[in-house]
N, C-alpha and C positions, 0 to 999 in steps of 0.2 A: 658053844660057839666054836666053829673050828681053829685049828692052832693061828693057820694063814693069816683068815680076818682079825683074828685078835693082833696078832703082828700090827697088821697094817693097822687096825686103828690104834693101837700102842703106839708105832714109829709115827704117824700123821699127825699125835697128838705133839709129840716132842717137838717135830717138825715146824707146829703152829709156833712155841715161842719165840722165834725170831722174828716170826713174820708180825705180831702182834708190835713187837717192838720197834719195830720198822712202818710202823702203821698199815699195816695186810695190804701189801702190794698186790698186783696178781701174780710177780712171781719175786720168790722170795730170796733167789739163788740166781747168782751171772746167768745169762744162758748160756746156754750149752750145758750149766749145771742142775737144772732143773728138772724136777721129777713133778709122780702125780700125790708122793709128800710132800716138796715144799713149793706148793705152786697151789693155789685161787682152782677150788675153795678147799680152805683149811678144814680140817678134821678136830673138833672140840666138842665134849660135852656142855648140855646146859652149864652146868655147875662151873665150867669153864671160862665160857661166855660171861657168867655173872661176876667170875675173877675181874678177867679181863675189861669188861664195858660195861659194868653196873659200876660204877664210879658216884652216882650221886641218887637223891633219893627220887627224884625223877626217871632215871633210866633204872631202878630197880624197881619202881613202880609197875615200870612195861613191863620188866621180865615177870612180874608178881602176875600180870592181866594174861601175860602168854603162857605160862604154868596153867593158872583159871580155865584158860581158854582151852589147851589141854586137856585138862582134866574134864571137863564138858563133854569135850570129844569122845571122851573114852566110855563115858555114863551113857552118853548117845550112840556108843559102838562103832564108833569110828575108831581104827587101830592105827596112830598117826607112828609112822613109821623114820620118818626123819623131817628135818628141814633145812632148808637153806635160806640164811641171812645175808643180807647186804644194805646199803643204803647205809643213812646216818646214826642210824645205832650202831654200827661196828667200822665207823670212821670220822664221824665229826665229835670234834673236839665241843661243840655248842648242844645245849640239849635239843637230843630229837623228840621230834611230836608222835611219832609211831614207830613201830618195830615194821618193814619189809621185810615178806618173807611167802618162799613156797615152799607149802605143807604135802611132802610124798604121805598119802595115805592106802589102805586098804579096808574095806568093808566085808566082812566076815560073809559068808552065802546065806548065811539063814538072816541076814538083817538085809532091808532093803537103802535105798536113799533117803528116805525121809529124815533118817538122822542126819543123814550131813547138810541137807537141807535146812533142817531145823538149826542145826546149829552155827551156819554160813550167817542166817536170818537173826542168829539172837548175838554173832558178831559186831553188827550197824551200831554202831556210837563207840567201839573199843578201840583202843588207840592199838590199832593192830592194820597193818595192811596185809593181810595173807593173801595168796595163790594160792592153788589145791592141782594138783596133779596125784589121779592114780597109780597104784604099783601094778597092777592086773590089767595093762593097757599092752595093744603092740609095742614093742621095744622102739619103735620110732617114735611113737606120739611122746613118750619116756623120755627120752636122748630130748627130742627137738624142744621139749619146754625145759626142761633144767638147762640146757645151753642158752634159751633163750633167757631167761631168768639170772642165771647165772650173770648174761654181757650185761641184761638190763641194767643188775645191781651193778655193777662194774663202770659202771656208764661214768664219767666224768662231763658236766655241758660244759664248761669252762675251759678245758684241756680238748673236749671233743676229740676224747677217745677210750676207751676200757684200759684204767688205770689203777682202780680200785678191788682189791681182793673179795673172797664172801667167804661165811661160814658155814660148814654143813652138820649138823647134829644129829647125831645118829640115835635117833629115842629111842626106836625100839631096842638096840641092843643097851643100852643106859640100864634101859628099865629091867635088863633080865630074859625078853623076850625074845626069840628067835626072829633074825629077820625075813 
């Protein structure tokens, strides 16, 4: 991993405990002070995540189904490269029914879609709401769904407006793998 990234996801990672503590704003610093460390979406490993918002056996359950779910993915060849969390798992205090979340992935060339297929399909009944967004896409289809995912999760109807922070998890590099 080059020094840079490692940097940044070191300093992102620090960066996230306040904002955890703060209940993950979207931005975690006055403005004007705000950078792309302490500002929505945080930068945390799984392992992190599970500090943080596995608090009961319910929401360690989901994270148990989202490992699962993972781990599926990777038997099926799909190389799930990160993801971003929002929604009631990583803000309500009441337990949520599902983990939200879009899955940046990439499919190796010699593997086709059937895997992700198959695996979208053996999803249905998991307490998981994933998105899926490719990495090997134009850099605009890229950008335009993670922001758009990004406001989704952020979404407050009550407040009726992006008030709520999100997570982003960097699996591939977690696991060792180049991203």
């Amino acid at each position: 991993m080059p020094d840079a990234l490692a940097r940044f996801l070191s300093d992102g990672g620090r960066a996230a405990e306040p904002a955890i503590k703060s209940g993950l704003p979207v931005f975690a610093a006055p403005l004007g002070e705000e950078t792309t460390l302490n500002s929505s979406p945080y930068i945390m490993s799984l392992q992190r995540v599970a500090r943080a918002f596995g608090r009961t056996s319910r929401r360690r359950g989901l994270l148990d189904a989202l490992r699962g779910a993972l781990a599926r993915a990777a038997a099926l060849g799909v190389d799930s490269r990160m993801i971003l969390l929002g929604g009631s798992f990583v803000h309500s205090e009441a337990e949520p029914s599902d983990i939200d979340g879009l899955l940046f992935y990439a499919l190796p060339e010699q593997r086709s879609e059937a895997g992700l297929h198959r695996w979208r399909r053996e999803l249905a009944g998991q307490p998981l709401d994933l998105q899926f967004c490719p990495v090997d896409v134009d850099p605009l289809v890229l950008v335009k769904r993670a922001i758009f995912f990004s406001n989704h999760f952020s979404y407050d109807r009550q407040a009726q407006g992006l008030i709520r922070g999100t997570v982003l998890v960097p699996l591939a590099i977690e696991e060792g793998r180049a991203a």
